[in-house]
C-alpha positions in Angstrom: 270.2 106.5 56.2 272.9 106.0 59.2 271.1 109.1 60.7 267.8 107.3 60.4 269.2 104.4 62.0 270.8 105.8 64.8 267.7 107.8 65.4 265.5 104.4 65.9 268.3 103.0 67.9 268.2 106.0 70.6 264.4 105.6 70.7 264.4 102.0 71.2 266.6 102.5 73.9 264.3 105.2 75.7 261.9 103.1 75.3 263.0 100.1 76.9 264.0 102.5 79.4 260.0 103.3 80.0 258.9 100.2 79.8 261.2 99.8 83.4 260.2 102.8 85.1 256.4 101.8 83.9 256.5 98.4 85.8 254.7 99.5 89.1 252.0 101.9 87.2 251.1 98.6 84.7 250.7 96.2 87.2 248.9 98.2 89.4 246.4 99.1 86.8 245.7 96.1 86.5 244.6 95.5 90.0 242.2 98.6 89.9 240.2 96.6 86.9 239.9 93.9 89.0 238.9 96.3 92.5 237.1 98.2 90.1 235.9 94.8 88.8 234.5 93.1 92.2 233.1 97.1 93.0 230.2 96.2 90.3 229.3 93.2 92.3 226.4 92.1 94.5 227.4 92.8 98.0 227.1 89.2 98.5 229.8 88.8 96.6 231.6 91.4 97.4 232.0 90.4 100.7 233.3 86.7 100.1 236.3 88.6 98.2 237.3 91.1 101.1 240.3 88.7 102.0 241.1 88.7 98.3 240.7 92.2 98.2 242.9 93.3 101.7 246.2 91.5 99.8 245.9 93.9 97.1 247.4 96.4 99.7 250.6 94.2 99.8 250.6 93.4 96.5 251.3 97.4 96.1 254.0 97.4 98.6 255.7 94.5 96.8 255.6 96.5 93.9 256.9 99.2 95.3 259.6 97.7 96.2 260.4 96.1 92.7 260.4 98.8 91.1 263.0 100.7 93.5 265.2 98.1 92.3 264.2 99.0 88.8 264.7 102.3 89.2 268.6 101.7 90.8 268.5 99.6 87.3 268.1 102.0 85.1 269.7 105.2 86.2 272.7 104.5 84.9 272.5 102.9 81.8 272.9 106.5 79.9 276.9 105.8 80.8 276.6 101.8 80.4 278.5 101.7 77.0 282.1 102.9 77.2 282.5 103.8 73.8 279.1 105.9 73.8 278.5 109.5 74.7 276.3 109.6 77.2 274.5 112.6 75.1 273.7 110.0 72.3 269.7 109.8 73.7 269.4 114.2 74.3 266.3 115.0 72.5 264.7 111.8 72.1 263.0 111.4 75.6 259.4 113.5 74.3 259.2 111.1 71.6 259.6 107.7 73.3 256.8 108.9 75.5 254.5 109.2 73.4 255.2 105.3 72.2 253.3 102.7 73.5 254.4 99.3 74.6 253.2 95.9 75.0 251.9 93.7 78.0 255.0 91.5 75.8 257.5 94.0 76.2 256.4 94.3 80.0 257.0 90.7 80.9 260.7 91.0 79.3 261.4 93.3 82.7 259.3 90.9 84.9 261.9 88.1 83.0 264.6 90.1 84.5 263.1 90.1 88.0 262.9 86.6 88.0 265.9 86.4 86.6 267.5 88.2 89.2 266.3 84.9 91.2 268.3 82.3 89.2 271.4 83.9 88.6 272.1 86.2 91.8 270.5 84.6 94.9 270.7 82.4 97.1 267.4 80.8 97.0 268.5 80.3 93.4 271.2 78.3 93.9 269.5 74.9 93.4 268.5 76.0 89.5 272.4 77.0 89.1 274.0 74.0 90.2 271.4 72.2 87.9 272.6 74.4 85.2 275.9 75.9 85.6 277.6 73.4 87.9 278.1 70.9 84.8 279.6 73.2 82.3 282.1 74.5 85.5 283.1 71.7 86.3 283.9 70.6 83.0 286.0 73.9 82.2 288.0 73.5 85.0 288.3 69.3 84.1 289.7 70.3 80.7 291.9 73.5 81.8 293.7 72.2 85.3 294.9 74.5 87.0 298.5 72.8 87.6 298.8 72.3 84.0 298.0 75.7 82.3 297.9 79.6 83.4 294.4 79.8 83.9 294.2 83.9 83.4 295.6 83.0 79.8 292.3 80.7 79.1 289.9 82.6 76.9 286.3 81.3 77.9 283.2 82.7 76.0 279.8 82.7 77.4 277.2 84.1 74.7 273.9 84.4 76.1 275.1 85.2 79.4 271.8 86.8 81.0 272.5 88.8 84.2 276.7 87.2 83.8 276.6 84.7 86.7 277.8 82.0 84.3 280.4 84.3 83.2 281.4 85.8 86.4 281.7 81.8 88.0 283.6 81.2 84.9 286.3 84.2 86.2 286.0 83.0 89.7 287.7 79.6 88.7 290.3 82.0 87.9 290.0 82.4 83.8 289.4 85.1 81.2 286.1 85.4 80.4 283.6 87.4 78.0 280.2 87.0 78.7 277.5 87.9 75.4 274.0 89.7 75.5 271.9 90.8 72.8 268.6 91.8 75.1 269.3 95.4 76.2 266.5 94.3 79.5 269.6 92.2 80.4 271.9 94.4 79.9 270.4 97.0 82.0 270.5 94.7 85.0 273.9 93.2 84.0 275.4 96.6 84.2 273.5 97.3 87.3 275.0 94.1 88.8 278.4 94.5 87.7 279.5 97.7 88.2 277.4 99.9 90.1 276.4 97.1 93.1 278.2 95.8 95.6 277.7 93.9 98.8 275.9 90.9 99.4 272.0 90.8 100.2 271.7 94.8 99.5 268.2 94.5 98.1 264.8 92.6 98.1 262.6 91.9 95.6 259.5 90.1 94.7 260.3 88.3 91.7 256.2 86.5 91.1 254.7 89.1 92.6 252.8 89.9 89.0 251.8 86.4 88.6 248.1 85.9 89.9 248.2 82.0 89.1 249.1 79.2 90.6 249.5 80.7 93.8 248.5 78.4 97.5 248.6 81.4 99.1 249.6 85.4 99.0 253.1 84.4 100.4 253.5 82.2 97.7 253.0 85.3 95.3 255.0 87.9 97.1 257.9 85.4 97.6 260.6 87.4 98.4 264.8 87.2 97.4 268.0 89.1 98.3 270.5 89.4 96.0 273.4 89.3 95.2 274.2 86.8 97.2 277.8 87.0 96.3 280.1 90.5 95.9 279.6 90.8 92.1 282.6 93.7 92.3 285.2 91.1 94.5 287.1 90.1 90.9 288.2 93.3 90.5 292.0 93.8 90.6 292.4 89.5 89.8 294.8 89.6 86.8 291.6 87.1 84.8 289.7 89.5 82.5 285.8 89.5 82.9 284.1 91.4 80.7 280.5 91.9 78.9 279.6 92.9 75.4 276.4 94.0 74.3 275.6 92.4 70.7 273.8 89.5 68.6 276.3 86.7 68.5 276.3 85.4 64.9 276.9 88.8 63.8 279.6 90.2 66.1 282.3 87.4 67.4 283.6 86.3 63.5 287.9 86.4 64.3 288.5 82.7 63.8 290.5 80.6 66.4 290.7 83.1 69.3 288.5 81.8 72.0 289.9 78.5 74.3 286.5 77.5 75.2 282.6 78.4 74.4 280.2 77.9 77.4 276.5 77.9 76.3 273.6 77.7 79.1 270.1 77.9 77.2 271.0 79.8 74.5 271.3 77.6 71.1 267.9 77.4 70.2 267.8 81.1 71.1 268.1 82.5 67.3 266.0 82.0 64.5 268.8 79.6 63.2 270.5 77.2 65.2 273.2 75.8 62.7 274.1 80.0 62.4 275.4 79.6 65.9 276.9 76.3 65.7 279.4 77.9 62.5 280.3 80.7 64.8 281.4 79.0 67.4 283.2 76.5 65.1 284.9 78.4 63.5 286.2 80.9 66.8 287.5 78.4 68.7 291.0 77.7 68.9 292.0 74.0 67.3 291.5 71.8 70.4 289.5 74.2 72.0 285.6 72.7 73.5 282.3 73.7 73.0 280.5 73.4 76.5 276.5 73.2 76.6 273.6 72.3 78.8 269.9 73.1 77.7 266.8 72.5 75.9 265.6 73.1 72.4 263.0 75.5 73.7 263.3 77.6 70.0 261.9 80.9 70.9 261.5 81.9 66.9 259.5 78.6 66.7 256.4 80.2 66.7 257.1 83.5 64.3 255.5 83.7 61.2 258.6 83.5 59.1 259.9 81.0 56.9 263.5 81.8 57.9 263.1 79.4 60.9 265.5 76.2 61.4 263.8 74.1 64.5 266.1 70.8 64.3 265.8 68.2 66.4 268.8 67.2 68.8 269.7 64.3 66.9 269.8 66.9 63.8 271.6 69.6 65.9 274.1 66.4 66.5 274.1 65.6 63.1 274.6 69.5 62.2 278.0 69.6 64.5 279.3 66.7 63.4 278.9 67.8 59.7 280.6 71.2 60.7 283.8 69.5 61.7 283.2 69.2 65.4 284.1 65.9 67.9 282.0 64.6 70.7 284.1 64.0 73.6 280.7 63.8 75.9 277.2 63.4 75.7 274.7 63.0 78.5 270.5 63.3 78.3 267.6 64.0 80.2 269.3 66.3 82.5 266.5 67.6 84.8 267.0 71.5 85.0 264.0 73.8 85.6 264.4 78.2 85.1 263.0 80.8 87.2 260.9 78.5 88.8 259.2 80.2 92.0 259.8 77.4 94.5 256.4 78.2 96.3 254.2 78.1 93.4 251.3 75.2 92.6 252.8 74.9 89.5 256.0 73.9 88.3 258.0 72.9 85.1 261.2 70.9 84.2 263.0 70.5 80.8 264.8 67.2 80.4 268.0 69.1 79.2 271.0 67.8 77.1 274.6 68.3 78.0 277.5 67.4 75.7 281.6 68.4 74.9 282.6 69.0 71.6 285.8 69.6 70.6 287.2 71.3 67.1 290.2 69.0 66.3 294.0 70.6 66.5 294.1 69.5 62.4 291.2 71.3 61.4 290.8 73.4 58.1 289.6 77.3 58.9 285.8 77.4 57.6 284.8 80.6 56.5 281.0 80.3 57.1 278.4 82.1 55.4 277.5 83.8 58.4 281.0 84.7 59.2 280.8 86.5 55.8 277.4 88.0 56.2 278.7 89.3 59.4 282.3 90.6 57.7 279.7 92.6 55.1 277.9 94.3 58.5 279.5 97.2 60.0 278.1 99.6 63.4 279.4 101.3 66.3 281.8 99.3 68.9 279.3 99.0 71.8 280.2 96.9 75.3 279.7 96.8 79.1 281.7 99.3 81.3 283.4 96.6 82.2 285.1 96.2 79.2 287.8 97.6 78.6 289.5 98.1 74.5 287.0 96.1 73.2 286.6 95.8 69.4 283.1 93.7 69.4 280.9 95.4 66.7 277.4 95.7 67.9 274.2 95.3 65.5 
């Protein structure tokens, strides 16, 4: 059966791998449908969409571009995980050809694209001091640097994206782990933090897919560099930054260990919220602070499952206070939009909630049940090259 597994493992990570080097050939067949499309038209017609038709041209070269980036992306992920042999996907490349994939699966790379955007340029910086700029500034209000050893300060970021968050977090001069369960994001993660460096090496063209909305073509082949910042300049600093590749619930279960949890959009990321809230409970130090800003987007919201917990905030409050948790701050209808393309017709907001909690120095140790469930689960110890001696499990 661990055979079995591991088999379906390697193949899901080929094909992910695909679904990357794919990017340019999908989108670009679906501009033929549409040449081929206006082709079957009366001339008439024809010729009132020749200047719709001549930016085709540079919506290919856009593309070409994108996926050059891609292609940097995922040439080295066979080495990404340190405690994997890089020969773990021999064999398995035939097979994951022959798999087909999903317009879904293909907007999960056109996600990273644009998340390339927010996190790791400078034309996103507006969407990160909406986001990020709170939860830093409230680290570094709780853990002053004249009153504690900031490398010493254990700060956990799960759902960490591309690591911005994190790697701000280590820039303020403190340990931190960042957490990702999507392997898209881990691809470009790893990219990012290890294998690029520089500031403004590439362009890309992160709405260049998206046919909507658009005032004009410049508005759809928008263009970023990144990173705007060196992502390699905290090498050598005696903080630890570091990402693991995993599902959260499952993986961080060692009680009282972390100083501080940063979230940014992640809690309603799982099919159960109050799963999350119990983890982080219960691996915080006593007196350590739970840091979040974001919406209740629930992503599982619409699955047809019945294992699905959507709360509402003033339940999710409810739900931390219950677990043993104490507000020290609460603010609402925090304006913060994601991946936004700032020339676009269209644009989105969520009225976001930020609060501190803090797990009091007197509390009682709660083994959770998914602490247990996750104590029962056992797999190989997978992270980021840039950890180093990691012991995170990996489902």
């Amino acid at each position: 059966m661990a055979e079995i597994n591991e088999e379906i493992e390697k193949v899901f990570f080929v094909k992910i791998v695909r679904v990357f080097r794919q990017y340019r050939a999908f989108i670009s067949r679906r501009l033929r449908k549409t040449e081929s499309y206006i082709m079957c038209l009366p001339i008439q017609k024809q010729n009132l969409l020749n200047e719709y038709k001549s930016n085709f041209k540079y919506i290919k070269e856009c593309l070409d571009k994108n996926q050059v980036v891609i292609d940097n992306i995922v040439q080295g992920v066979p080495y990404m995980f340190e405690n994997v042999n890089s020969d773990f996907l021999d064999g398995v490349d035939e097979l994951a050809s022959n798999i087909q994939f999903s317009h879904e699966e293909m907007e999960k790379v056109e996600a990273v694209l644009k998340q390339l955007f927010r996190e790791w340029s400078k034309s996103g910086q507006e969407e990160r001091n909406a986001s990020f700029q709170p939860i830093l500034d409230e680290i570094a209000l709780h853990f002053p640097k004249d009153k504690c050893v900031p490398h010493q300060i254990n700060v956990l970021v799960p759902g960490a994206g591309l690591g911005r968050l994190a790697f701000e977090v280590a820039r303020l001069g403190y340990s931190c782990q960042g957490n990702e369960f999507s392997l898209y994001m881990l691809f470009a993660s790893n990219f990012l933090l290890n294998r690029c460096s520089g500031t403004s090496v590439f362009t890309i063209h992160p709405w260049v897919h998206h046919f909507c909305n658009n005032l004009n073509i410049e508005a759809q082949s928008y263009s970023i560099d990144f990173p705007d910042v060196d992502p390699l300049e905290l090498r050598g600093k005696k903080q630890s930054f570091s990402m693991t590749a995993g599902d959260f619930v499952e993986i961080y279960n060692t009680a009282n260990e972390w100083d501080c949890v940063a979230s940014c959009f992640f809690i309603d990321c799982v099919s159960n919220i109050v799963d999350v809230i119990e983890t982080i409970y219960k691996i915080l130090k006593p007196g350590g602070i739970w840091v979040n800003l974001g919406p209740l987007m629930y992503h599982f919201s619409l699955m047809e499952d019945s294992k699905v917990v959507n709360p509402s905030y003033q339940d999710v409050k409810s739900i931390i206070l219950g677990l043993g948790f104490q507000f020290e701050k609460e603010k609402l209808g925090i304006k913060t939009s994601y991946c936004q393309n700032p020339e676009s017709m269209m644009k989105s907001y969520y009225e976001s909630v930020f609060f501190v909690c803090c797990k009091p120095l007197d509390c009682e140790t709660i083994e959770t049940d998914s602490v247990v469930r996750a104590k029962e689960k056992s797999g190989p110890v997978t992270s980021n090259e840039s950890v180093k001696n990691s012991n995170i499990e990996t489902k």
